[in-house]
MIMI-406297 format. One record per residue: x, y, z of N, C-alpha, C, O in turn; residue number from 1. Coordinates in Angstrom, 2 decimals, padded with zeros to 5 digits. Layout:
REM MIMI-406297
     n_X     n_Y     n_Z    ca_X    ca_Y    ca_Z     c_X     c_Y     c_Z     o_X     o_Y     o_Z   k
       X       Y       Z       X       Y       Z       X       Y       Z       X       Y       Z NUM
...
REM end
This chain:
REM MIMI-406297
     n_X     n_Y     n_Z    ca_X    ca_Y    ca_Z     c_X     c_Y     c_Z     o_X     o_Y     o_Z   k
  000.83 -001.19  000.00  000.00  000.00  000.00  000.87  001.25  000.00  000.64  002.39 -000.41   1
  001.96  000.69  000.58  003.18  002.41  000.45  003.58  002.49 -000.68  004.34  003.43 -000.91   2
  003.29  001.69 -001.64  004.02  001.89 -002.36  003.65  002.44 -004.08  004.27  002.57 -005.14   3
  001.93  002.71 -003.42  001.67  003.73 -004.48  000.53  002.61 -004.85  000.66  001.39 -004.86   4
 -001.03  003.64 -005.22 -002.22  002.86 -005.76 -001.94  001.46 -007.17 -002.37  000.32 -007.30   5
 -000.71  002.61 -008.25 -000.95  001.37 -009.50  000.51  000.90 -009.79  001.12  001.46 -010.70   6
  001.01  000.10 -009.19  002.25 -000.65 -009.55  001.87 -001.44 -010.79  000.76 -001.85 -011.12   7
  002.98 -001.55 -011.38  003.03 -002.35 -012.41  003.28 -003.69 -012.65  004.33 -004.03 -012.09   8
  002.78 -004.53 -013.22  002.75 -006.11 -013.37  003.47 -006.76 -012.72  003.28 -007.54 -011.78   9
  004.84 -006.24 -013.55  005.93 -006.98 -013.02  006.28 -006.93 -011.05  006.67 -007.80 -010.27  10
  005.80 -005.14 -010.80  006.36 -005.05 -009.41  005.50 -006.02 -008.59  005.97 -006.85 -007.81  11
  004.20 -005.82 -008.85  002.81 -006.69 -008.07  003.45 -008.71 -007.98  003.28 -009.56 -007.10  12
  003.91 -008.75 -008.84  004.47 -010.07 -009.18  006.00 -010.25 -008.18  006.11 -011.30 -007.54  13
  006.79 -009.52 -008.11  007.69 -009.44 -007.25  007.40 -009.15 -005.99  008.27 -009.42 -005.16  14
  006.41 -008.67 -005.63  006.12 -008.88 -004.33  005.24 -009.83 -003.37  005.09 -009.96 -002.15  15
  004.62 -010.55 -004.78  003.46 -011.52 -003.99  005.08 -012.62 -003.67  005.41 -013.20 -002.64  16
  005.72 -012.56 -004.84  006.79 -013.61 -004.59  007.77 -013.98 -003.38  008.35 -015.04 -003.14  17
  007.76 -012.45 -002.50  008.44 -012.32 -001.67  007.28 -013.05 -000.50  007.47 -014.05  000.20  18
  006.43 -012.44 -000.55  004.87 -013.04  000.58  005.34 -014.58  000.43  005.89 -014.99  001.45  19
  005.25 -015.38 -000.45  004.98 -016.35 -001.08  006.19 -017.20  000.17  006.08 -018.04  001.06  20
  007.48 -016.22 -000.55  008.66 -017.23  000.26  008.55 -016.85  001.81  008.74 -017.73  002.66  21
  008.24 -015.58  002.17  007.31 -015.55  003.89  006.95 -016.82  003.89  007.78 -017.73  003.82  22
  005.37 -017.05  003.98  004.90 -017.55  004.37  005.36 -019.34  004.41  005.18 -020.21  005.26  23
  006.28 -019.34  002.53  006.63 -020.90  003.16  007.30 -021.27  004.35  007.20 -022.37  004.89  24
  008.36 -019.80  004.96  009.27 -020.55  005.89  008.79 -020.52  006.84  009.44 -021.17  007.66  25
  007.21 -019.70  007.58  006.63 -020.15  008.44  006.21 -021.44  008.96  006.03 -022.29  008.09  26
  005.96 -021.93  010.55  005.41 -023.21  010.76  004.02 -023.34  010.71  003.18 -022.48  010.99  27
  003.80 -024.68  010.27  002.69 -024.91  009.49  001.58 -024.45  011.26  001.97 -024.81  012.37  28
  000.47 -023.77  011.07 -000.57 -024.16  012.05 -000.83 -025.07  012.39 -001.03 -025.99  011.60  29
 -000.96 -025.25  013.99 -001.41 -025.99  014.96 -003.15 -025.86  015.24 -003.61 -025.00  015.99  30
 -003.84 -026.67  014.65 -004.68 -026.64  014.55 -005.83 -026.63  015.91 -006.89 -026.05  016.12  31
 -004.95 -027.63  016.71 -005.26 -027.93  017.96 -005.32 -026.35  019.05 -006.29 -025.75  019.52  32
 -004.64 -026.22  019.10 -004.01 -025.04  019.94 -005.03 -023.48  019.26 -005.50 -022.53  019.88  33
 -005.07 -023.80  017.91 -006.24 -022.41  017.65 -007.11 -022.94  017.98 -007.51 -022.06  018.74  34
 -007.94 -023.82  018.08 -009.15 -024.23  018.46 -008.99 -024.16  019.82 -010.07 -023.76  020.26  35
 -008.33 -024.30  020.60 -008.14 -023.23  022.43 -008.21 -022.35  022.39 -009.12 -021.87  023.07  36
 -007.44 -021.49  021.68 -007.58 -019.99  021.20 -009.09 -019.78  020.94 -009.82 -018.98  021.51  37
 -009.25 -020.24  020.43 -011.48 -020.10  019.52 -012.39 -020.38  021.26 -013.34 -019.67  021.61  38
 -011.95 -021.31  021.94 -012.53 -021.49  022.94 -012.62 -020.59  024.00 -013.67 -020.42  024.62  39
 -011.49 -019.96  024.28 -010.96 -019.18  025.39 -011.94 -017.81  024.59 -012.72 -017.20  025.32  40
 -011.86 -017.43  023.17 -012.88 -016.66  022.95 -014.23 -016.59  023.30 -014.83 -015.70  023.90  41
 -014.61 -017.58  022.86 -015.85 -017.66  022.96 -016.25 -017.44  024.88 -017.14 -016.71  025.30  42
 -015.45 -018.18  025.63 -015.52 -017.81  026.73 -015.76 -016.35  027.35 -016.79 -015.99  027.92  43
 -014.72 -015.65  027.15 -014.54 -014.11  027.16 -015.32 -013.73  026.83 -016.11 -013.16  027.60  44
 -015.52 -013.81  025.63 -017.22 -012.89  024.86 -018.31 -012.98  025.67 -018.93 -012.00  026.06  45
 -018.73 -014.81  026.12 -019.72 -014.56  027.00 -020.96 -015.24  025.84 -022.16 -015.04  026.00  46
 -020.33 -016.12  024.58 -020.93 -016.54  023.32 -021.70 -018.41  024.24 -021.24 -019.29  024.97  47
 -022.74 -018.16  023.71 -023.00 -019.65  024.20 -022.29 -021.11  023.75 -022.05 -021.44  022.59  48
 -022.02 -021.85  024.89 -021.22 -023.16  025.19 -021.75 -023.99  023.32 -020.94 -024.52  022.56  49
 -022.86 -023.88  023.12 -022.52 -024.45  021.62 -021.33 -024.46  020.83 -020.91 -025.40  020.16  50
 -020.73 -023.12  021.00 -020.28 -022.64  019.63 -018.74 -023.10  020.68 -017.89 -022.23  020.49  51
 -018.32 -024.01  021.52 -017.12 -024.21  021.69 -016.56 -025.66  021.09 -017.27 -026.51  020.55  52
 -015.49 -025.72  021.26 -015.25 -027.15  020.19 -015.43 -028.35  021.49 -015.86 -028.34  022.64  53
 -014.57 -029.76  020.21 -014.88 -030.94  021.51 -013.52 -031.47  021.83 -013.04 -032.60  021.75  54
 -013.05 -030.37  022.20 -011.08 -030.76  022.55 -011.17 -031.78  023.26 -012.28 -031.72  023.80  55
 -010.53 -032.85  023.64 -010.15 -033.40  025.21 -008.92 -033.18  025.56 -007.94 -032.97  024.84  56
 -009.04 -033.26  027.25 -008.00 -033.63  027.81 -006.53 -033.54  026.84 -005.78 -032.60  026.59  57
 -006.53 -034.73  026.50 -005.22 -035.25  025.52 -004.71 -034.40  024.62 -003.51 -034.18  024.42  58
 -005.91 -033.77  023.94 -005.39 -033.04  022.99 -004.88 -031.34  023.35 -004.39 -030.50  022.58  59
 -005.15 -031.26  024.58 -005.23 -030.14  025.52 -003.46 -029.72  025.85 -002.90 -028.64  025.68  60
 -002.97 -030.86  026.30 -001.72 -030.53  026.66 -000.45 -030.58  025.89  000.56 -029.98  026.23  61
 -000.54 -031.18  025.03  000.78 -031.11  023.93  000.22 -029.94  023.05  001.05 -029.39  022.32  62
 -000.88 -029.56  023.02 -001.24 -028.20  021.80 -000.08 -027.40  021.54 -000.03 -027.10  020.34  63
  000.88 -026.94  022.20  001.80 -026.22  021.83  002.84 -026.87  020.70  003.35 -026.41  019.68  64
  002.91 -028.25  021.41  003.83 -028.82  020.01  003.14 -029.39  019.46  003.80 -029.22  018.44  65
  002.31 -029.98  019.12  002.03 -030.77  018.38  000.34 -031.13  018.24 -000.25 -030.86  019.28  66
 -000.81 -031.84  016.84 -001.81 -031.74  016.79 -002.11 -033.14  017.13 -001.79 -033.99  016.30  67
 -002.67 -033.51  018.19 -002.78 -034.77  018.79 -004.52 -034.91  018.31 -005.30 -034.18  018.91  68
 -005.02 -035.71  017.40 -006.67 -035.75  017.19 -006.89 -034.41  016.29 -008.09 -034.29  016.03  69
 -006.22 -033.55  015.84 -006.59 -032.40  014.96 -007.59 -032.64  014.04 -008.44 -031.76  013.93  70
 -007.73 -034.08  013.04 -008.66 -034.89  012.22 -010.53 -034.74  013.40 -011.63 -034.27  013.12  71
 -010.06 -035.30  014.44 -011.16 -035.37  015.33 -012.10 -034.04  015.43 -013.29 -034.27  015.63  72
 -011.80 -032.98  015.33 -011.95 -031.42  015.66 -013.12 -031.26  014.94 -013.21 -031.44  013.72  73
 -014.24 -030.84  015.83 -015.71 -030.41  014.99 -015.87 -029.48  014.48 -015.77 -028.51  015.24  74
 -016.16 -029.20  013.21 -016.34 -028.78  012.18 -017.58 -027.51  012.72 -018.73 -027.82  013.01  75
 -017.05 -026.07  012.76 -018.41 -025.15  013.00 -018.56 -023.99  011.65 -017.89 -023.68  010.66  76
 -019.57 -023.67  012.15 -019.55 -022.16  011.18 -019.49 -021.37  012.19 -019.79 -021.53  013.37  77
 -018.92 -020.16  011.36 -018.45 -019.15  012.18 -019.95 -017.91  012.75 -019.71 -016.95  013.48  78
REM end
């Protein structure tokens, strides 16, 4: 956006490229661990117990490293 409303082809192209190699060297999401994150929201807000997921236990405590049952994780709309 700093860098001016109409860049040209080529520049728009050189920069998604740079995003591109960002984001590959990021670690992949923990799927587990946002879905705590989504919970602890919904908490705070004060949103009804429906809209929280069906974590257990198990999948509760390694969330930081690793997605233990991530496949298991119920499926909501937002």
């Amino acid at each position: 956006m700093l860098a001016g409303e109409e860049l040209p082809e080529s520049r728009l192209r050189e920069l998604e490229a740079v995003r591109l190699d960002i984001e590959a060297r990021e670690p992949p999401v923990l799927r587990v661990l946002d879905t705590m994150c989504h919970d602890e929201l919904v908490t705070a807000l004060g949103i009804e117990d429906v809209h929280r997921s069906n974590l257990r236990w198990w999948q509760r405590w390694p969330a930081n490293l690793v997605d233990l049952g991530a496949h298991r994780l119920r499926k909501r709309a937002a």
